[in-house]
C-alpha positions as CSV (number, residue, x, y, z in Angstrom):
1,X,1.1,58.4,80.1
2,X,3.2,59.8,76.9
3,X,6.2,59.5,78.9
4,X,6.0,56.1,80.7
5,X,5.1,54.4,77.3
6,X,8.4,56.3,75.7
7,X,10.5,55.0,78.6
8,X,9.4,51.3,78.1
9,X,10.0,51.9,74.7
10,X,13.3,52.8,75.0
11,X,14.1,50.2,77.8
12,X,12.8,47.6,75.8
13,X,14.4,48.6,72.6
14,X,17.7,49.0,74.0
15,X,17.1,45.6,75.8
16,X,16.2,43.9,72.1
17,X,20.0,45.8,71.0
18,X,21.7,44.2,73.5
19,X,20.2,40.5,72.7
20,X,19.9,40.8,69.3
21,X,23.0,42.8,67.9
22,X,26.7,41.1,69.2
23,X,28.8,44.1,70.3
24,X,32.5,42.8,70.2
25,X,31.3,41.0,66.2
26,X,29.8,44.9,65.3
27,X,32.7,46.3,66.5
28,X,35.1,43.6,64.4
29,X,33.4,44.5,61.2
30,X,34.0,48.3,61.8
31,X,37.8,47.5,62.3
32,X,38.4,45.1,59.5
33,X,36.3,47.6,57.3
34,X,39.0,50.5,58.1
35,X,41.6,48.3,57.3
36,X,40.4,46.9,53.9
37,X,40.1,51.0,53.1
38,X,43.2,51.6,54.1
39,X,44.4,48.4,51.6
40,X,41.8,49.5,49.0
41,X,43.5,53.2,48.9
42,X,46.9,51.7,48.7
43,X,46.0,49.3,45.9
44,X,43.9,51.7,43.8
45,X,47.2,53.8,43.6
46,X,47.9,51.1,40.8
47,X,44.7,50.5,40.0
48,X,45.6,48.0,36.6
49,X,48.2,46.4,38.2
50,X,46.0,44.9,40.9
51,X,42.7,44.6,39.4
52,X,42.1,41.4,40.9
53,X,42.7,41.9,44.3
54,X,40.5,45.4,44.2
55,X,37.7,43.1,43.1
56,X,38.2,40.8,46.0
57,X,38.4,43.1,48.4
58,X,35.4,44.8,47.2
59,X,33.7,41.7,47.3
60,X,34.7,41.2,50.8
61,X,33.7,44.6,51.9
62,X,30.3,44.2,50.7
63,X,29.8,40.9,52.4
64,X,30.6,42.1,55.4
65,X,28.8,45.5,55.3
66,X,25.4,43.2,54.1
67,X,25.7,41.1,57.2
68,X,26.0,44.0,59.5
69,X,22.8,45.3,57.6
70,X,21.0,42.3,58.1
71,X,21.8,41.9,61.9
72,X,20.4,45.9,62.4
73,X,17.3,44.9,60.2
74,X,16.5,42.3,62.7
75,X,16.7,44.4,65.6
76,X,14.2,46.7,63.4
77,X,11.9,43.6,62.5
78,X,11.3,43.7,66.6
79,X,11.0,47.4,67.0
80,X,9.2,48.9,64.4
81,X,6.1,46.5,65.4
82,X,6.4,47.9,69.3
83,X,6.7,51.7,68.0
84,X,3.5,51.6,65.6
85,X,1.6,50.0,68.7
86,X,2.7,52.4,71.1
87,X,1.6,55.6,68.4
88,X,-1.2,53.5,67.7
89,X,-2.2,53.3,71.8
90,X,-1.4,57.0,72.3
91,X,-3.3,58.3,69.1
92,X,-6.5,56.9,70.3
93,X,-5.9,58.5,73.6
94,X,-5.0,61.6,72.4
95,X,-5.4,62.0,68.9
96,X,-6.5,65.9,67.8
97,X,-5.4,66.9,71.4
98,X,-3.0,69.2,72.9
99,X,-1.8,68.1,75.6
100,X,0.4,69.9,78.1
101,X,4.4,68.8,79.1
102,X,6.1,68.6,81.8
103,X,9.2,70.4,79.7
104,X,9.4,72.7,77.0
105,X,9.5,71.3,73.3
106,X,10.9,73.6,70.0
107,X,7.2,75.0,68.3
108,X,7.2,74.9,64.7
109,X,5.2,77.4,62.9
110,X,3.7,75.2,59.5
111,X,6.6,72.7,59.7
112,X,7.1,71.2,56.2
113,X,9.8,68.4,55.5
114,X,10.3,69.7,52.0
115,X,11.2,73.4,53.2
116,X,14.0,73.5,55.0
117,X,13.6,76.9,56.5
118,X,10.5,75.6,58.4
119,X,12.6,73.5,60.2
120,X,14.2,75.7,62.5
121,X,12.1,76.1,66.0
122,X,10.6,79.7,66.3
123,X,10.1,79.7,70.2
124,X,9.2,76.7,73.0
125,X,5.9,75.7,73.9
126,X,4.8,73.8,76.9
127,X,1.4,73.2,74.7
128,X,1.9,70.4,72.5
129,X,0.5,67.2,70.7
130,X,0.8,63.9,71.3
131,X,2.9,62.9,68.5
132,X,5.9,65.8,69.1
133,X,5.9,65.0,72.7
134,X,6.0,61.0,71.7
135,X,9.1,61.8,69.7
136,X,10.9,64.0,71.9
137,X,10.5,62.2,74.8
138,X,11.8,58.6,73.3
139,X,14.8,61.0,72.0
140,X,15.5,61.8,75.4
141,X,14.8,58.5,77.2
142,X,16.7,56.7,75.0
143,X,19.5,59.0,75.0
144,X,19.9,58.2,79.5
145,X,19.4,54.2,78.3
146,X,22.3,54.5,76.4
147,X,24.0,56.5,79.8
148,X,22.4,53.6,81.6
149,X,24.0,51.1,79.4
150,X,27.3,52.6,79.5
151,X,27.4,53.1,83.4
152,X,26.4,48.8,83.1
153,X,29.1,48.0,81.0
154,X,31.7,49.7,83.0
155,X,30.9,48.5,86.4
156,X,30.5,45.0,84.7
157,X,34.0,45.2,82.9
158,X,35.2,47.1,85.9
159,X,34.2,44.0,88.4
160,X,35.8,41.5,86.0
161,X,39.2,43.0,86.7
């Protein structure tokens, strides 16, 4: 059950990506980002000569980097709703369970997020709860959606040629 809701979750969160968030535009924004870098090194070599133009192409650097924000926070504004149903719906099936997997997941003896040492595994354990398996499973299938996707694109680009 753990694992069929992870793998709708991914499908339908890499689905959402592919509706919501424009590839080529994304990709755009990265390049043109690079290049104002590039021209903001250059210029900052004379930093009081060109005062003006740093400011400007500050200004359009953060414009740009604050719509590509705003493009991933609506893909979150889809997904975050779907992924506290789907721990919701799995909690009340299995909350203060162990359950068993099908593959072995890292253990954690007393994992704490403020001590870094306990975040290293100590073994693997095929005995597990519902919340670890939850995580490591949507790692994983959404990890062979993005192979999916990339096998897609390629036959897609590859038949338009």
């Amino acid at each position: 059950m753990i694992l069929a809701t992870t793998i709708v979750l991914a499908a339908v969160t890499k689905f959402l990506q592919r509706k919501l968030v424009d590839k080529k535009q994304m990709k755009r924004y990265q390049d043109e980002a690079k290049e104002m870098q590039l021209r903001l090194k250059e210029l900052m070599k004379e930093a009081e000569k060109n005062k003006s133009k740093i400011d400007e192409l500050q200004t359009t650097m953060l414009k740009n980097s604050t719509e590509m924000m705003n493009k991933n926070m609506k893909l979150s504004l889809f997904t975050a709703p779907a992924f506290i149903v789907c721990f919701w719906f799995l909690s009340t099936l299995y909350g203060g369970q162990f359950i068993e997997s099908f593959i072995a997941l890292p253990k954690f003896i007393g994992f704490n997020i403020f001590n870094p040492a306990s975040w290293v595994p100590v073994g693997l354990t095929m005995q597990t709860g519902y919340y670890k398996a939850f995580f490591f499973y949507y790692f994983g299938a959404s990890m062979v959606m993005g192979l999916v996707e990339k096998v897609y694109d390629y036959f897609k680009k590859k038949k338009l040629n």
